[in-house]
matplotlib code that plots the C-alpha trace (Angstrom):
import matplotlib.pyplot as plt

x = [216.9, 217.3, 216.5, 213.8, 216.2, 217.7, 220.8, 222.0, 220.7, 224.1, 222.0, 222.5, 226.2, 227.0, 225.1, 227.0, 230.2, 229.0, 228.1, 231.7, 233.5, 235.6, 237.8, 238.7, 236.2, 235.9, 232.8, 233.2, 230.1, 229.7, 226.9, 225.9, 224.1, 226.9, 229.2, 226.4, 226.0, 229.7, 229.6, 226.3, 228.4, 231.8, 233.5, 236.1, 234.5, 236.2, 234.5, 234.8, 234.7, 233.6, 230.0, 226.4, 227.2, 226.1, 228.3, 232.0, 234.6, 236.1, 232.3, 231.7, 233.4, 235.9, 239.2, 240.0, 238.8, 239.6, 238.6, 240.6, 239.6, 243.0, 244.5, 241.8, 243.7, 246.7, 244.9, 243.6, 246.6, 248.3, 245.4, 245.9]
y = [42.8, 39.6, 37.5, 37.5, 37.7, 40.9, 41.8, 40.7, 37.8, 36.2, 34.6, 37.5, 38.3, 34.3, 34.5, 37.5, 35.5, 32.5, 34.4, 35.9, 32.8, 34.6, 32.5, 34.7, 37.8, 40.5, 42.4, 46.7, 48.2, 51.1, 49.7, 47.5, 45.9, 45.3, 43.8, 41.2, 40.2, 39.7, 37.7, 35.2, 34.3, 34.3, 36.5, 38.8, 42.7, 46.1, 49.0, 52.3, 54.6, 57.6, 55.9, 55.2, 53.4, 54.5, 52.4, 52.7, 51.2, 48.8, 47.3, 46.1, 42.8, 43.5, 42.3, 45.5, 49.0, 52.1, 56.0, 56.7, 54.6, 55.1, 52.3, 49.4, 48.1, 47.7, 45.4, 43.6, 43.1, 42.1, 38.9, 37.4]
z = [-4.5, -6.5, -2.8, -0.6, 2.1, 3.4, 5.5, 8.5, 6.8, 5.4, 2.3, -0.3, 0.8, 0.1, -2.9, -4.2, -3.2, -5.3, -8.3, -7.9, -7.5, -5.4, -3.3, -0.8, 0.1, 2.2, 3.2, 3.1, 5.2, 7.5, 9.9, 12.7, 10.2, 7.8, 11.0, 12.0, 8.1, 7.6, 10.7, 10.2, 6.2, 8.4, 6.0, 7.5, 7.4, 6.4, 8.7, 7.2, 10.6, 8.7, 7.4, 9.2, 12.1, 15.7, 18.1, 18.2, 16.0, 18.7, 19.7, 15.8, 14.9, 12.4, 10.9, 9.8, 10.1, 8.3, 7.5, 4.0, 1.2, 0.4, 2.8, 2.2, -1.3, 1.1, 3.2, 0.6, -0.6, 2.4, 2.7, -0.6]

ax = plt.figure().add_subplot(projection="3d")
ax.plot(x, y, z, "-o")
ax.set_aspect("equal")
plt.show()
């Protein structure tokens, strides 16, 4: 809430990035919502299946999906 702005909006996602100085992020969401954010800041997005969303997996953009929290460090890895 520290922004006006609210998701899909990409401003607060890029603004967490900044503060982060991370040089190489990766949005984790379960929506529609979260897909179309991670899209508008062009940051590659982790779906969790087993969340809120209401279409199927293969209709939200995403670079990777998963449904065990278990496998997402392995991907993470795999990008650095």
């Amino acid at each position: 809430d520290t922004l006006p702005q609210r998701k899909p909006d990409p401003t607060p996602l890029r603004h967490v990035v900044t503060a982060l100085a991370a040089a190489a992020p990766i949005y984790v969401g379960d929506s529609e919502t979260d897909a179309e954010t991670a899209a508008a800041a062009k940051i590659p997005f982790a779906l969790f299946t087993g969340g809120y969303r209401q279409a199927p997996p293969e209709r939200l953009p995403h670079a990777f999906a998963f449904d065990d929290w278990e496998r997402l460090p392995s991907w993470m890895v795999g990008r650095a």
